[in-house]
N, C-alpha and C positions, 0 to 999 in steps of 0.2 A: 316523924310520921305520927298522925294521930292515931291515938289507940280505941280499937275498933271492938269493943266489947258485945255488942247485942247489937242484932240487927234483924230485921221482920222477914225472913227469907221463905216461910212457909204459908202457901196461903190457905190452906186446909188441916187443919189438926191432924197428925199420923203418928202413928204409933213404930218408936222403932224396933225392929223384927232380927232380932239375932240371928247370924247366918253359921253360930258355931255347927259344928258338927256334930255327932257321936262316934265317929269314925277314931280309931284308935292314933291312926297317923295324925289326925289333926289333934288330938288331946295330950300325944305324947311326943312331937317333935318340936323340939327347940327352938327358939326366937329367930336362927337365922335359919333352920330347917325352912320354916313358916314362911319364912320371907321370899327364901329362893325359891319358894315350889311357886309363892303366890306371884310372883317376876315372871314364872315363866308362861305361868299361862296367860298371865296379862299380855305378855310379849306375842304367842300365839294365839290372843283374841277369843279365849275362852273365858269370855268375863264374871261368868257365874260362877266358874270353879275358883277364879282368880280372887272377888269378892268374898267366897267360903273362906279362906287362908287367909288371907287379910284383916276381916273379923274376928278367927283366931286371933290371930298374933294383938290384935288389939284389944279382945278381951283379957286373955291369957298375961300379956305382957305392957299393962297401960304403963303410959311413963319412959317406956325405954326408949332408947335413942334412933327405933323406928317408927313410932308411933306418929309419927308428922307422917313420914311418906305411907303410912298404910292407912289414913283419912284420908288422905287425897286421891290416893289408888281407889278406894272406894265409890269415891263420888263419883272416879273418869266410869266406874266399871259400873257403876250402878245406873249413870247417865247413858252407857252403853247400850245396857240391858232395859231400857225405858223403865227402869225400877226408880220413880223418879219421889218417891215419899222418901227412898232407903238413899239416894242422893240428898237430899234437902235435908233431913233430919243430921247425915253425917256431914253435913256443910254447919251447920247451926252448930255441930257439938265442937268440931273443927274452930270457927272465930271464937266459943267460949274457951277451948284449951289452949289455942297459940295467935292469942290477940294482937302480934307482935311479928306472925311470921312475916318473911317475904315472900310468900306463897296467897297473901289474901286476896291480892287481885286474883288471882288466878282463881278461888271459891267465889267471892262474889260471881267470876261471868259466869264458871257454871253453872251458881245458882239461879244466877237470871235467864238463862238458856235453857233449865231445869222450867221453873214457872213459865216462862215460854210455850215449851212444848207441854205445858201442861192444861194451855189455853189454845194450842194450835194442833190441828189434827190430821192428818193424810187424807183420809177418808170423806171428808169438810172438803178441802181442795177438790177431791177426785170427783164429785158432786156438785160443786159449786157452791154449796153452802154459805152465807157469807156471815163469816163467826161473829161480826159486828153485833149480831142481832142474841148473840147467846152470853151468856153469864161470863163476865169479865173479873173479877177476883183475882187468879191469876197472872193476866195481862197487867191488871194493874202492879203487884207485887213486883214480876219480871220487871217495870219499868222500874220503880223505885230500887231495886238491885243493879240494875245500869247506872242508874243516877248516884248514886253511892260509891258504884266503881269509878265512873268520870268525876265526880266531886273528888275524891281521896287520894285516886292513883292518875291524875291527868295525862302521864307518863306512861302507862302503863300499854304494855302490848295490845291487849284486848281493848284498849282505848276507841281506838276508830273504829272497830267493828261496835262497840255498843252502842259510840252515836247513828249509827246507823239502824239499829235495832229500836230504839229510840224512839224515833222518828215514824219508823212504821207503826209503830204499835202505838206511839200519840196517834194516828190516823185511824187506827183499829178504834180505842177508846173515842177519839171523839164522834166515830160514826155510832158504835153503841150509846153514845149519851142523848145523839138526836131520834132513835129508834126510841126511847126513854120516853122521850118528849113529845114524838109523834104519838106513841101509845095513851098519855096523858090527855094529847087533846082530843082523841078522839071520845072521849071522855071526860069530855069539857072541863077540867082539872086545870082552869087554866092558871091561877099560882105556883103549881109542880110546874106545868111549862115555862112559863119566868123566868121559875130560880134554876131548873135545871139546866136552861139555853144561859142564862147570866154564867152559871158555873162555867159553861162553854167556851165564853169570850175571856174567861180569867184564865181558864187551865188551857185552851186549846185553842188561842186565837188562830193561827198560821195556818187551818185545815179548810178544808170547802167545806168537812161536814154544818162545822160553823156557820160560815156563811150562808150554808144552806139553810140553816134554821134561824135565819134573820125574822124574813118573813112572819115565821109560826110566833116569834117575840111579839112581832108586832099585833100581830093579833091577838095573841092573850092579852097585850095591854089595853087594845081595843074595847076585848069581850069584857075586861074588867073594869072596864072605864075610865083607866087610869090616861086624860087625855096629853099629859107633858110627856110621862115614859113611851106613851104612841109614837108620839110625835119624833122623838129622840132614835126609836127604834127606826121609823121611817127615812130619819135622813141617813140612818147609816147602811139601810138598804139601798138607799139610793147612791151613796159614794161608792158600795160594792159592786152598781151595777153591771152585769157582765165579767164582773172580774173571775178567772180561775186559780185554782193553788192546783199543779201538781201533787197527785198524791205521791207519797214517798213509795219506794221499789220493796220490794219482799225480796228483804235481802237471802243471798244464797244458805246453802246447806253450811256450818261450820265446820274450817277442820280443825279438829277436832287431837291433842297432842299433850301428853304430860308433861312436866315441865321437865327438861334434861335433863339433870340430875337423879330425877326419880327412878330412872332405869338403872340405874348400875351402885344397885346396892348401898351402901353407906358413905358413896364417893359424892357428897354434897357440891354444889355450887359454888363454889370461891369470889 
């Protein structure tokens, strides 16, 4: 398997936030104290308490022979808790400490599920908002975290679910890139519109947003005078004509599951 040392998983700069304690049972109980208290509330879905203990055990006891499963208890309980800087930051520190685990598919999706929901918002939906049109950084990052996990791990569980994710979120992107391009010309920019409808047809050919934004090509090449690229642009509106692409499903809610082993203490995966 190649070894996966650094990978662009955050798309906002964050600072990570230690969740130790001051509390005397967290500074004075034992590495497996720590671990069982942090199990169990994991277990009954108190993930803020769960992520407190966990932090312990991994500030207090870096290195030890829990230190694997109390980063990734981290991530599920921080991704939980929509605490999604304190997920990404301890995914990043995670591929630099165990570049080698069999556990990295399992970080990539969260982290792509992390940037996800850190580009997708309830409230958006519940409104109708359509996030196309808002700052995609995010979106993008979540895709290259899929694409990373389908590149590496083809096999892997979370496989088919991320081509799925995928998919949608190319439709997401390439509908913010014609919103780009619409914004440009209305603003007679018609070079920004060009090259950003060009980027289109290279990164996103498969989307109607694309297609959509033939036209707008064609007439920037117009307004610029440019009469071969016109021309070029026109026949390929014309092969398009009428044509639809389904846009891709919003795929459902994830479930969402540690990996088996991770529950029961030091009794690793065989």
């Amino acid at each position: 398997m190649r070894k996966l040392k650094s990978l662009t998983l955050i798309a906002l700069t964050a600072l990570a936030i230690s969740a130790c304690s001051s509390n005397k049972t967290v500074e004075q109980a034992s590495e497996q104290e720590l671990f069982n208290m942090a199990r169990t509330y994991t277990q009954d879905g108190s993930y803020s308490d769960a992520m407190r203990y966990f932090d312990a055990l991994d500030t207090r006891f870096p290195g030890s022979s829990y230190s694997e499963q109390a980063k990734l208890n981290i991530i599920y309980a921080a991704y939980k808790t929509q605490d999604y800087t304190k997920a990404l930051t301890t995914a990043d520190s995670f591929l630099r400490t165990f570049p080698n685990s069999q556990h990295t598919d399992y970080v990539l999706y969260m982290a792509a599920l992390t940037n996800t929901s850190m580009g997708d918002n309830f409230m958006q939906d519940f409104f109708g908002i359509d996030r196309s049109t808002r700052e995609s950084t995010s979106m993008k990052t979540a895709f290259s975290n899929f694409q990373t996990l389908v590149t590496h791990f083809p096999n892997s569980q979370y496989t088919p679910d991320a081509l799925a994710r995928m998919a949608y979120i190319k439709d997401h992107l390439a509908r913010h890139e014609l919103e780009i391009a619409k914004f440009y010309a209305e603003r007679k920019a018609w070079v920004a519109v060009a090259n950003r409808i060009t980027g289109m047809l290279r990164t996103y050919p498969d989307t109607q947003a694309t297609l959509n934004a033939l036209p707008l090509m064609q007439k920037a090449y117009h307004e610029l005078g440019l009469i071969q690229l016109e021309q070029q642009a026109a026949a390929l509106v014309k092969a398009n004509e009428g044509k639809q692409i389904q846009a891709a499903k919003k795929p459902d809610e994830p479930f969402l599951s540690l990996p088996s082993w991770l529950k029961f203490g030091s009794d690793k995966a065989k």
